[in-house]
PAZATI-729220 format. One record per residue: residue in one letter; x, y, z of N, C-alpha, C in turn; residue number from 1. Coordinates in steps of 0.001 Angstrom, whole numbers, plus 524288, in hexadecimal, padded with zeros to 5 digits. Layout:
SITE   aa     nxx     nyy     nzz    caxx    cayy    cazz     cxx     cyy     czz     i
SITE    A       X       Y       Z       X       Y       Z       X       Y       Z   NUM
...
END
This chain:
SITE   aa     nxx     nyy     nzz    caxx    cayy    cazz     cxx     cyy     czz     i
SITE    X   61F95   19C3D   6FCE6   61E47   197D8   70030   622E0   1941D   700C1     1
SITE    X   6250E   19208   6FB35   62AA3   18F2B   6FB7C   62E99   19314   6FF60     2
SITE    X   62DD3   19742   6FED2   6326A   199C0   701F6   630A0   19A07   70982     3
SITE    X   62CEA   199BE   70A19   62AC4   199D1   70FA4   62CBD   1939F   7115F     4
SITE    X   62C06   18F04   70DA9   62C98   18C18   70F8C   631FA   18A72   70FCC     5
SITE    X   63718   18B5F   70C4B   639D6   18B24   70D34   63BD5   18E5E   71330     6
SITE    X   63A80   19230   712D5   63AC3   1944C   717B0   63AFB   19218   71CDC     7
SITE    X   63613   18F11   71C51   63657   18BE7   72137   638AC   18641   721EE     8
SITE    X   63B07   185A7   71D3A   63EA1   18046   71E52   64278   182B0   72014     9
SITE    X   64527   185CB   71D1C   64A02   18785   71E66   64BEC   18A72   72447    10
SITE    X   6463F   18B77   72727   64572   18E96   72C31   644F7   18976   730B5    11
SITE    X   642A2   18460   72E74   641FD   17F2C   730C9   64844   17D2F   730F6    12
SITE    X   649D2   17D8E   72C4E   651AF   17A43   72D23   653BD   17E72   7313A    13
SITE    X   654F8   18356   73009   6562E   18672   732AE   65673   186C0   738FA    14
SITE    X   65117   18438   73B68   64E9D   183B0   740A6   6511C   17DBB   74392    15
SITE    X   6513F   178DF   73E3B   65325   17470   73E7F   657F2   17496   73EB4    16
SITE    X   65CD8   1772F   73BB7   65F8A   174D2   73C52   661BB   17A10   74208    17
SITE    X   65FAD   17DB0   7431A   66094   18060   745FD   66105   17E06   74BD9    18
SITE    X   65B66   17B8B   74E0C   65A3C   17651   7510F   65E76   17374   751C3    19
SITE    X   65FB4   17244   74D81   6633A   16E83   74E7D   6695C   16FA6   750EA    20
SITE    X   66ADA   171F3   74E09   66F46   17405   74FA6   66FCA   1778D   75641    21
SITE    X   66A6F   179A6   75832   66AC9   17B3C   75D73   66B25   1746E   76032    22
SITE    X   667E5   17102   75E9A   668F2   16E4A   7606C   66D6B   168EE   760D5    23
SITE    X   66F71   169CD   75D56   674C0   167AD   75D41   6785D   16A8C   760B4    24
SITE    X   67750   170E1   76136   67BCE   172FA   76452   679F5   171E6   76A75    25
SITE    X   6744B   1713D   76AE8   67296   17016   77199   67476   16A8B   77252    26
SITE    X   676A1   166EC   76E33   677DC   161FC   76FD8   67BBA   16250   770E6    27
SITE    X   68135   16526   76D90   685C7   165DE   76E5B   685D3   167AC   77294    28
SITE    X   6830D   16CF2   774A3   68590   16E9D   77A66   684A8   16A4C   77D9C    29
SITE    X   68030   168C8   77CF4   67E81   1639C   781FB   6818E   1613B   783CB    30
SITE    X   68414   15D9B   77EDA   6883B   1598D   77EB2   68E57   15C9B   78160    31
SITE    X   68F64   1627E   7806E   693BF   164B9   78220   69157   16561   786BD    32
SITE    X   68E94   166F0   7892E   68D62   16613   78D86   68DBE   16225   791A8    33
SITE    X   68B54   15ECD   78E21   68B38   159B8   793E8   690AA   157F7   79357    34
SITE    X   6950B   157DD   78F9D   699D5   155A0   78F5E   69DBD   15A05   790DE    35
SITE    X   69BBD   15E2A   7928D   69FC0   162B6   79553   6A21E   16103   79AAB    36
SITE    X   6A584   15F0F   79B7C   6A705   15F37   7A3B7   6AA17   15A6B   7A0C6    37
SITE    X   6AB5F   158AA   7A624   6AF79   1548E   7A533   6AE8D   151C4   7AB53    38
SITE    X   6B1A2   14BF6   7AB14   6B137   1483B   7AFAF   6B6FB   14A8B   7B343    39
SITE    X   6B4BE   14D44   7B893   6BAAB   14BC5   7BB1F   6BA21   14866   7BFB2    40
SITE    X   6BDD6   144C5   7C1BE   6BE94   14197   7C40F   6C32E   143DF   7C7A9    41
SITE    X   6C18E   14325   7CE0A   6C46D   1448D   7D1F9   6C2B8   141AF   7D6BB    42
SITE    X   6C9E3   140E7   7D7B5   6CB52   13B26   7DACC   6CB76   13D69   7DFFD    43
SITE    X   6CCBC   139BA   7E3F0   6CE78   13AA8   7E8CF   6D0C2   135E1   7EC74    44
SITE    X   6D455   133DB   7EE48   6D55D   12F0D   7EFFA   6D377   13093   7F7C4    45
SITE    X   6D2E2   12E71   7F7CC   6CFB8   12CBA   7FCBB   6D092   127E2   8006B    46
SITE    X   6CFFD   1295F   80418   6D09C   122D9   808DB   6CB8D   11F1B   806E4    47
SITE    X   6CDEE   11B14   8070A   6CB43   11469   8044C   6C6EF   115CF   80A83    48
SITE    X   6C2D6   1137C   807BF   6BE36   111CD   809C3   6BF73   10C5A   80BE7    49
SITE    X   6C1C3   10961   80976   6C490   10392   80C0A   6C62C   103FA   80FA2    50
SITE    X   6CDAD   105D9   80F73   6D0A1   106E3   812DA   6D269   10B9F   8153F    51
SITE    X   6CEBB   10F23   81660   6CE6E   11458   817DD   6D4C4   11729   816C4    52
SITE    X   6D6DA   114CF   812AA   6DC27   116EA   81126   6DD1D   119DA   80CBC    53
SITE    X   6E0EB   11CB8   80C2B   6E0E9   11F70   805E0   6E365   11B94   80142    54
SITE    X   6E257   11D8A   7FCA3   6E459   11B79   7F883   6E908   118B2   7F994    55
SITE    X   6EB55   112C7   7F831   6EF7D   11112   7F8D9   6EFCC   10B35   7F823    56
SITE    X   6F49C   1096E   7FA11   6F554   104F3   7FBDE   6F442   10329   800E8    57
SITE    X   6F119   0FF2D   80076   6EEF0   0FAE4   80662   6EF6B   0F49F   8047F    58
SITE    X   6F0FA   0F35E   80902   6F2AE   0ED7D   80AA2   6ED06   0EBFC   80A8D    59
SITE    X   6EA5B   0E52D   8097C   6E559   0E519   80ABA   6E564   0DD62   809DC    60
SITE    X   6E1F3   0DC06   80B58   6E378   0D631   80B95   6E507   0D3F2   80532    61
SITE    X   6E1AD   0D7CE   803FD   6E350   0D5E5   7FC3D   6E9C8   0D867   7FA73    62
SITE    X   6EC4E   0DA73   7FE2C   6F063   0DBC1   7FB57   6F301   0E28C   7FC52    63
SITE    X   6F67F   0E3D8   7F930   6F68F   0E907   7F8B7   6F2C6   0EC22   7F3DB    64
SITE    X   6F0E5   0F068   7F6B6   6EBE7   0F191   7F32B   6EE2C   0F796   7F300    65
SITE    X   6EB1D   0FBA6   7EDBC   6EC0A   0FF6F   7EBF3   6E714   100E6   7EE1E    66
SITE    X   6E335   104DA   7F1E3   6DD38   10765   7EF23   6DE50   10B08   7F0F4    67
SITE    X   6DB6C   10E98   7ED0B   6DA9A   11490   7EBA2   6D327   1162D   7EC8C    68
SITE    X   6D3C3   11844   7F0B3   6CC5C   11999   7F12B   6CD70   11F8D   7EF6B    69
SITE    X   6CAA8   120C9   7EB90   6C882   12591   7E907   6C33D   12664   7EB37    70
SITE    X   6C305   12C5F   7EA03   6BE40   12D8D   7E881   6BEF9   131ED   7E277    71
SITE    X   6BA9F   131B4   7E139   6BACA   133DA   7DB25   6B506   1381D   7DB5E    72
SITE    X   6B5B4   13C23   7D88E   6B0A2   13E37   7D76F   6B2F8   13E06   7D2ED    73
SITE    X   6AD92   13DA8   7CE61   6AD3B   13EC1   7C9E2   6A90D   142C5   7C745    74
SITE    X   6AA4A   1482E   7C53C   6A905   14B6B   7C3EF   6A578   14BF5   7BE57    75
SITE    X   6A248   14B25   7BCB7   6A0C7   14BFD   7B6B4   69D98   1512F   7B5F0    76
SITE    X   6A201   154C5   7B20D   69E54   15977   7B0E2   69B7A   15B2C   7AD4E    77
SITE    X   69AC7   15631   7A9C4   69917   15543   7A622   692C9   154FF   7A60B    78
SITE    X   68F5A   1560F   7A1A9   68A24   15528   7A273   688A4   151AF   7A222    79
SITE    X   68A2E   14CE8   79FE1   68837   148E7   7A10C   68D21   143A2   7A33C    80
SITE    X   689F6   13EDF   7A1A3   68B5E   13B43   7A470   6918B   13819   7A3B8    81
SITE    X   69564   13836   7A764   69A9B   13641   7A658   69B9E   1326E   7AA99    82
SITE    X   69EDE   12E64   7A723   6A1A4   129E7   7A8F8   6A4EC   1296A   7AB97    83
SITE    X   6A808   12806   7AF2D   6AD5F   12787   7B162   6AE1A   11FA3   7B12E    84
SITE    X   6AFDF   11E34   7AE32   6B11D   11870   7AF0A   6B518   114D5   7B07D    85
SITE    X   6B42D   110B6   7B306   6B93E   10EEA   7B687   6BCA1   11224   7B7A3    86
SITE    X   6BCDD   11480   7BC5B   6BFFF   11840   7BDEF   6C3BB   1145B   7C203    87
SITE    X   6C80F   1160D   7C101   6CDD8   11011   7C30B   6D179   11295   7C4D3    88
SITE    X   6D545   1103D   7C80C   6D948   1130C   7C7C1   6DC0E   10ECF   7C66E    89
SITE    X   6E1FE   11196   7C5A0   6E5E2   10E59   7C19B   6EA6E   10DC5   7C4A8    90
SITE    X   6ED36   10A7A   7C30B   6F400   10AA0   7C76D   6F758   10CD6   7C1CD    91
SITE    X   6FD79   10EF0   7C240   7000E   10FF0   7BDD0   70425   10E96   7C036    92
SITE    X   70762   10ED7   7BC0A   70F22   10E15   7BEF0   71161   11006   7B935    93
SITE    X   7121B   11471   7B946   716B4   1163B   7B737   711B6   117BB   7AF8F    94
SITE    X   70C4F   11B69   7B0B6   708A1   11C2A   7ADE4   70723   1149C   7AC1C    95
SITE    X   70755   11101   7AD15   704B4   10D2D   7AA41   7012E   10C0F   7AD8A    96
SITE    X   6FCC1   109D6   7ACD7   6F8A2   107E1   7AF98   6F93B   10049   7B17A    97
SITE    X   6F83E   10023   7B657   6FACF   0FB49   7B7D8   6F599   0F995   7B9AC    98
SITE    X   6F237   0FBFA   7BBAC   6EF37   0F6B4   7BE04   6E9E0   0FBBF   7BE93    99
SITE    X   6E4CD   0FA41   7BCC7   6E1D8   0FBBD   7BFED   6DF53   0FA96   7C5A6   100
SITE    X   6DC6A   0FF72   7C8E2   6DABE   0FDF4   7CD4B   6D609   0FB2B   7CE0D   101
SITE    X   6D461   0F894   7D2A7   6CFB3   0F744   7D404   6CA85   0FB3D   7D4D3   102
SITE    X   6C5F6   0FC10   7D343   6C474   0FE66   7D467   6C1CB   0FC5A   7DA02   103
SITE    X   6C008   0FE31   7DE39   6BE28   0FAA8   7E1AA   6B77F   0FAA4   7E079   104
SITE    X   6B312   0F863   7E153   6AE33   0FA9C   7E1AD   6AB45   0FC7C   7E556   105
SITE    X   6ACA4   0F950   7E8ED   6AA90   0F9A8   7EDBA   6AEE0   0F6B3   7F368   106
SITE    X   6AC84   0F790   7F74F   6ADB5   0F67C   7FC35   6A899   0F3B3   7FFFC   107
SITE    X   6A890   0EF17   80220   6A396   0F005   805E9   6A61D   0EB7C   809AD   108
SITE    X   6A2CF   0EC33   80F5F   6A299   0EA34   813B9   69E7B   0E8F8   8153B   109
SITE    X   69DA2   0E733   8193A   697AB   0E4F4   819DF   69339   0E8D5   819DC   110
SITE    X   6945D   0EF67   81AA8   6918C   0F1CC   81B5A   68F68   0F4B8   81698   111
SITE    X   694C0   0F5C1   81470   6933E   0F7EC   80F9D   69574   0F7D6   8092E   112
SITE    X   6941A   0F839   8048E   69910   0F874   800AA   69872   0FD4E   7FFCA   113
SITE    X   69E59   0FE8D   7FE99   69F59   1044F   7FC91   6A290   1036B   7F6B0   114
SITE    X   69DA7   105B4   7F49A   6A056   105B2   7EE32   6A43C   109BA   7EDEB   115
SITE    X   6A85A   109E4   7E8D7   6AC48   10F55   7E6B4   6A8CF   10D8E   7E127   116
SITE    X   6AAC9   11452   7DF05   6AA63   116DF   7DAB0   6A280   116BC   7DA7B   117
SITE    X   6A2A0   114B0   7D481   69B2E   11485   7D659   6976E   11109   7D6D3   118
SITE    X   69651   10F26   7DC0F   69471   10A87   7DCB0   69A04   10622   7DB8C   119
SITE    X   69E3D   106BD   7DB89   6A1FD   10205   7DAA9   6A413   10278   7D45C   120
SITE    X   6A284   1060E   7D0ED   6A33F   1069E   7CC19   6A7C0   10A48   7CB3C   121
SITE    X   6AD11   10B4B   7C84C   6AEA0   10E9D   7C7A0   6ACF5   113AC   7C299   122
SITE    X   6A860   110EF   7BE7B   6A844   11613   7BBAA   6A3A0   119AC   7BC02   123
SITE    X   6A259   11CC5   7BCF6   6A034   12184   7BDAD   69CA6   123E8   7BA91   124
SITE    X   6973A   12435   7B9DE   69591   12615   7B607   691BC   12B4E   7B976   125
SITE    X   69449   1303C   7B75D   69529   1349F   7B825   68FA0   137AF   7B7CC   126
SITE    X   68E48   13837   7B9AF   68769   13DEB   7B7E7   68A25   1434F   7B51E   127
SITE    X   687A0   1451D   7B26D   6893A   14B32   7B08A   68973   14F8E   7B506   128
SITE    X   68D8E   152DF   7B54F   68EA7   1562A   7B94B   68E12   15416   7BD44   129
SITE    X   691DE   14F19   7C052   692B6   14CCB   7C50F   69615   14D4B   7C627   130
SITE    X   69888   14AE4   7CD34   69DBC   149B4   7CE89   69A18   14660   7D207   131
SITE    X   69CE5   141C8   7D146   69C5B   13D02   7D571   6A21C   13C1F   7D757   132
SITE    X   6A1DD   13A3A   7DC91   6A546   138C5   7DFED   6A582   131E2   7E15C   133
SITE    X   6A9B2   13023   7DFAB   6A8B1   12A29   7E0F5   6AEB0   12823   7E577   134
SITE    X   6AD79   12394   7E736   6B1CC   1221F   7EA17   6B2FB   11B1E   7E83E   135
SITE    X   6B868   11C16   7E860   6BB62   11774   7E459   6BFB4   11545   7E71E   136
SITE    X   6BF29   11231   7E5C6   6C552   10EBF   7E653   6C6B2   10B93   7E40F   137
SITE    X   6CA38   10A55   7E2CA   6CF42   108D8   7E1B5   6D4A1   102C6   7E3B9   138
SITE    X   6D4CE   10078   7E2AB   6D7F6   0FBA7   7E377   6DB42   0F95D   7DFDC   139
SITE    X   6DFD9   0F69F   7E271   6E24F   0F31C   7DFAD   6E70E   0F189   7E1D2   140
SITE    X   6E85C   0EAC3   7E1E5   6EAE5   0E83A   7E5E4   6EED4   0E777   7E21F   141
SITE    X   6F4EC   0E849   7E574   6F890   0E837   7E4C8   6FB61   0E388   7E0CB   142
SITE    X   6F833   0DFCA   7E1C4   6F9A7   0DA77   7DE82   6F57C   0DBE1   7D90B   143
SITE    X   6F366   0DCF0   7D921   6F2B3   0DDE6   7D3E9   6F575   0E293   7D07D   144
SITE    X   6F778   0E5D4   7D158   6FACB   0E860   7CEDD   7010D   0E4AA   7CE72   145
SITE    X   7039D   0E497   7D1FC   708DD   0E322   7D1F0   70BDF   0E763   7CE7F   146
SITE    X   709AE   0EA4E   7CECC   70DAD   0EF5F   7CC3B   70E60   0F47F   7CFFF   147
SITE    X   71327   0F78F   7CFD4   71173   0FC78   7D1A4   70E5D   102AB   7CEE7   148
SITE    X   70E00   1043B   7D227   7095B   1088E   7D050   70BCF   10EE9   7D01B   149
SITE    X   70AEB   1123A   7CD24   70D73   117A7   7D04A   708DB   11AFB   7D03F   150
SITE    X   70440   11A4A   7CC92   70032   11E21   7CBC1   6FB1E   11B3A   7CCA7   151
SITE    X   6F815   11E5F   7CD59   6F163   11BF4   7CD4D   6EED8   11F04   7C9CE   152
SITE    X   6EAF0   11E3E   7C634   6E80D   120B8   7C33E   6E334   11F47   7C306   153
SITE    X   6DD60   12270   7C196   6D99B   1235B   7C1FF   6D7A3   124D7   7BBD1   154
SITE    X   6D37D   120BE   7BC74   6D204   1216F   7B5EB   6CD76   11F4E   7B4B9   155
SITE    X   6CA70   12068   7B113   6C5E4   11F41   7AFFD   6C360   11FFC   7A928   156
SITE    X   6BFFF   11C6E   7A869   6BF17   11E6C   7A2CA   6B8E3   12289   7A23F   157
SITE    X   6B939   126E7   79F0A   6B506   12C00   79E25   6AEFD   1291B   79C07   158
SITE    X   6AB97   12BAF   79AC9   6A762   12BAF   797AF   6A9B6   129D2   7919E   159
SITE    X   6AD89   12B91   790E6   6AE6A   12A5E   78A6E   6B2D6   1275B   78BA3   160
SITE    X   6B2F3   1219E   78F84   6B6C9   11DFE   78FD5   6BC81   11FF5   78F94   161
SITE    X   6BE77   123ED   78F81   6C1B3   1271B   78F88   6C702   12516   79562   162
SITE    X   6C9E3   12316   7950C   6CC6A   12247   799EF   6D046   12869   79C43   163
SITE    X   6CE68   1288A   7A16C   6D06D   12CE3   7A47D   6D388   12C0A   7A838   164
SITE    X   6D79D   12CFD   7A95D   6DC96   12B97   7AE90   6DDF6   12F9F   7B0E7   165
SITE    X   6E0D0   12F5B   7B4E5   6E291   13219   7BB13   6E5DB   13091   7BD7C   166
SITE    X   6E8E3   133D1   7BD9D   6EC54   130FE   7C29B   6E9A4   131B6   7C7D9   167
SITE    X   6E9DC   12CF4   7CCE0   6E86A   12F03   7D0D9   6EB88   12EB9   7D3FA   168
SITE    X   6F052   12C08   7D457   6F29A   12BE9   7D81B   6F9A9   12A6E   7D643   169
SITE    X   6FCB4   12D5C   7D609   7022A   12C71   7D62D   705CA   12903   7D9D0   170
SITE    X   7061D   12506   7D8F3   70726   1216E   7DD72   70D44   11D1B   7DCD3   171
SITE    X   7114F   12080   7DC7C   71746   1205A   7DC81   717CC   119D4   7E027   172
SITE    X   71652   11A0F   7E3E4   717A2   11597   7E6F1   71306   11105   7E54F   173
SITE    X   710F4   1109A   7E261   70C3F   10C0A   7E074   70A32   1095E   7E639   174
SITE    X   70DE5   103BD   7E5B2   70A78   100AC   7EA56   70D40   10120   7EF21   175
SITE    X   70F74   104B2   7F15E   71082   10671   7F4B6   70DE0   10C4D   7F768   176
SITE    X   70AB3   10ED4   7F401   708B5   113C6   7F43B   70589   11443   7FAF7   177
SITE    X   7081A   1169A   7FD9F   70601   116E5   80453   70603   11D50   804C7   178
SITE    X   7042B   11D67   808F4   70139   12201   80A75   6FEB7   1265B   80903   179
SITE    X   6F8F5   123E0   80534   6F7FB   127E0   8018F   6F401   12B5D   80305   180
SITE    X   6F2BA   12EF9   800D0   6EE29   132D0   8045A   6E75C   13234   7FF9E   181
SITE    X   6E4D8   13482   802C7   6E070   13642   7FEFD   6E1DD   13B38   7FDC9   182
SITE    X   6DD1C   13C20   7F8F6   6DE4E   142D9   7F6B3   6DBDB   144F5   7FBCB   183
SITE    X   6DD83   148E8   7F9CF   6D980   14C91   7FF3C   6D59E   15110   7FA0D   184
SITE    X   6D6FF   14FD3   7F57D   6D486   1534B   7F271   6D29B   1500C   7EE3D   185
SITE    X   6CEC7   1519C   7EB4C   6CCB9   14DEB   7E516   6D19E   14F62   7E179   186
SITE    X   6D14B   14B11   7DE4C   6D5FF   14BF4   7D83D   6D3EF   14B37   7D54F   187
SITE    X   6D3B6   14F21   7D104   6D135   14D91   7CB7F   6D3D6   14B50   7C7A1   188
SITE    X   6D074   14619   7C5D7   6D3D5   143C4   7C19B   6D601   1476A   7BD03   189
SITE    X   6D9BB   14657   7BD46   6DC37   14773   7B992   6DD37   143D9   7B2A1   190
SITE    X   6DCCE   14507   7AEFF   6DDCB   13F4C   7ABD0   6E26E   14086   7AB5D   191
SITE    X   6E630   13B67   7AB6E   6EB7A   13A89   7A8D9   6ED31   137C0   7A4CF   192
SITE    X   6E8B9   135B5   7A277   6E8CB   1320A   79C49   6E621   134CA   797EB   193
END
């Protein structure tokens, strides 16, 4: 009888800790699962919704001005939910960072406002297995820098506050930069930090 009953304790741990361990490994895959994929981010510069012009320099009653109208899709292949935050672009001269840009939020006229990025927000909070497409822009007047520029960069901080950078634009002549084009194709960020 002592031996029947040992029997069945030892057939009860057996079942328990058995349980357990399938289910520790269905948590592990879970978790490798939903954190499998990664965020990619791909740019495109585009004619301003403002001044039906491409990326550049424009004269404007406030001054000499820098804007850059993007559009961006952002990709998440991940299973669940990811961040993209303050997404900026940057001026450089010679790799140092000199000035950040404006983000703009919106635009409106009597008829209508037209927000950039989401609803007027630059950070992004992502669904599992998405790509959203947003449209952005970009500013910044000449008197507030007082420096020259050679690069533009694109950057943002991850889900795990993590800061991410890009170059987007190589720009040798700074505040003189004229006749520039849109892509005619998407670019995927690249990180360079």
């Amino acid at each position: 009888m002592d031996r029947d009953i040992n029997l069945l304790i030892i057939g009860a741990l057996i079942s328990l800790v058995t349980t357990l361990c399938v289910q520790l490994i269905q948590l592990y895959i879970s978790n490798y699962q939903k954190n499998k994929g990664k965020i990619n981010i791909y740019f495109k510069s585009v004619y301003s919704s403002i001044t039906s012009k491409p990326w550049g320099i424009d004269k404007s009653s406030n001054g000499i001005i820098l804007l850059i109208p993007l559009w961006i899709e952002i990709q998440n292949t991940k299973g669940k939910n990811e961040i993209v935050r303050d997404l900026n672009l940057f001026l450089y001269k010679d790799n140092k960072r000199i000035k950040n840009m404006v983000q703009v939020t919106h635009t409106s006229n009597s008829e209508k406002t037209d927000y950039f990025g989401d609803e007027g927000v630059y950070s992004f909070l992502l669904e599992p297995e998405s790509i959203r497409r947003y449209k952005l822009n970009f500013t910044i007047k000449m008197s507030d820098v007082n420096e020259e520029f050679d690069r533009i960069k694109i950057g943002y901080f991850d889900t795990k506050d993590k800061y991410r950078e890009s170059i987007l634009f190589e720009t040798p002549d700074g505040w003189k930069t004229i006749n520039t084009k849109i892509d005619s194709e998407w670019r995927k960020m690249v990180q360079s930090r």
